[in-house]
N, C-alpha and C positions, 0 to 999 in steps of 0.2 A: 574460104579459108581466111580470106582478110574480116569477115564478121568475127570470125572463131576468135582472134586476136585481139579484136576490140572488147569482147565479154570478157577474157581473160584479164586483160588489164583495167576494166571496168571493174570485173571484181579483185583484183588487189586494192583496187582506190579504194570501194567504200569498206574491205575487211580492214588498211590500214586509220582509216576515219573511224572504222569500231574502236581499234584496238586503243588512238590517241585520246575519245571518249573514256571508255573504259579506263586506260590510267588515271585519268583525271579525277576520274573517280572516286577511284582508288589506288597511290598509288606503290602499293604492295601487292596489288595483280598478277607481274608479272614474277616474283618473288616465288607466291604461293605456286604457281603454275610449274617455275623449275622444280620447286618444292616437291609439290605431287610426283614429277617425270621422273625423280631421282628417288621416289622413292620414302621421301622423307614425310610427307605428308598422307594421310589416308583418303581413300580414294573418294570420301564424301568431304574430304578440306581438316580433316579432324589432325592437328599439328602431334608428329607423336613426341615421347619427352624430350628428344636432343633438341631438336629443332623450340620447343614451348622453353628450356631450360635458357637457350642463347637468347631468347626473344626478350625474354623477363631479363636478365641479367643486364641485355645491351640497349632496352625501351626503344625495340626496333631500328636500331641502329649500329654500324658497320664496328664491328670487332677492332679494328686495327685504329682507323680514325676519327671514329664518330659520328661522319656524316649519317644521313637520312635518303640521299640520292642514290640511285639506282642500285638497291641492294640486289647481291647474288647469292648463292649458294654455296660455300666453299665446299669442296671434298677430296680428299686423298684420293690420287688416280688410280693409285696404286691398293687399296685397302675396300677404296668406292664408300670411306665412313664418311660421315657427316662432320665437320669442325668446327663450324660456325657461319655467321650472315658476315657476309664484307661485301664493302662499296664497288663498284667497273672497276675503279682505278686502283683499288690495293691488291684486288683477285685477278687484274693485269700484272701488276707487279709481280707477287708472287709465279704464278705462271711465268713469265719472260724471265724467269731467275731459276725455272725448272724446278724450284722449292729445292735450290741449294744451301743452307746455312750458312756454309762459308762464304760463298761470292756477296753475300746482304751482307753480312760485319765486314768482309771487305771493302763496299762500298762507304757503310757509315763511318769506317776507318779513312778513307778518299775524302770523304765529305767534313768532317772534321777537321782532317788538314788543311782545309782548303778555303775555313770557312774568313 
């Protein structure tokens, strides 16, 4: 039993040492991959138009802020459509505000005052 557990985490080391290779790569890997899972992408990587339209538009980079890092997937939880690519931290945001409209103008509202 105690070997069983050493292969096991033997092999999470070198699949996580693939996976840090691999971004390095390339790193819209892991991008493409949500992409596929969700749907949006075709199953030999072939981007279909939402996803080819946001790409071109945003030059692979995050709808809300711009960055280039750790781009995700957005999509309506509720519809499961496509909306665009955004960064962890805007596609956090969103999410932790449950994609309420009001409570984000109330904050920029907070934030304004405050400044």
């Amino acid at each position: 039993m105690f070997g069983m557990n050493d292969s096991r985490a033997e092999k999470r080391t070198i699949e996580k040492a693939w996976r840090v290779r691999r971004y390095a790569e390339d790193p819209l890997y892991e991008t493409r991959k949500r992409m596929r899972l969700l749907g949006i992408l075709d199953k030999d990587g072939t981007p279909l138009t939402a996803e080819k339209h946001f790409s071109l538009r945003n030059n692979g980079r995050c709808t809300i802020c711009g960055t280039i890092n750790k781009l995700c997937v957005d999509h309506c939880h509720f519809t499961k459509k496509f909306r665009g690519v955004l960064c962890k931290r805007c596609n956090i945001i969103i999410g932790q505000v449950e994609e309420n409209i009001q409570l984000l103008q109330n904050t920029i509202d907070y934030l304004e005052e405050h400044r």
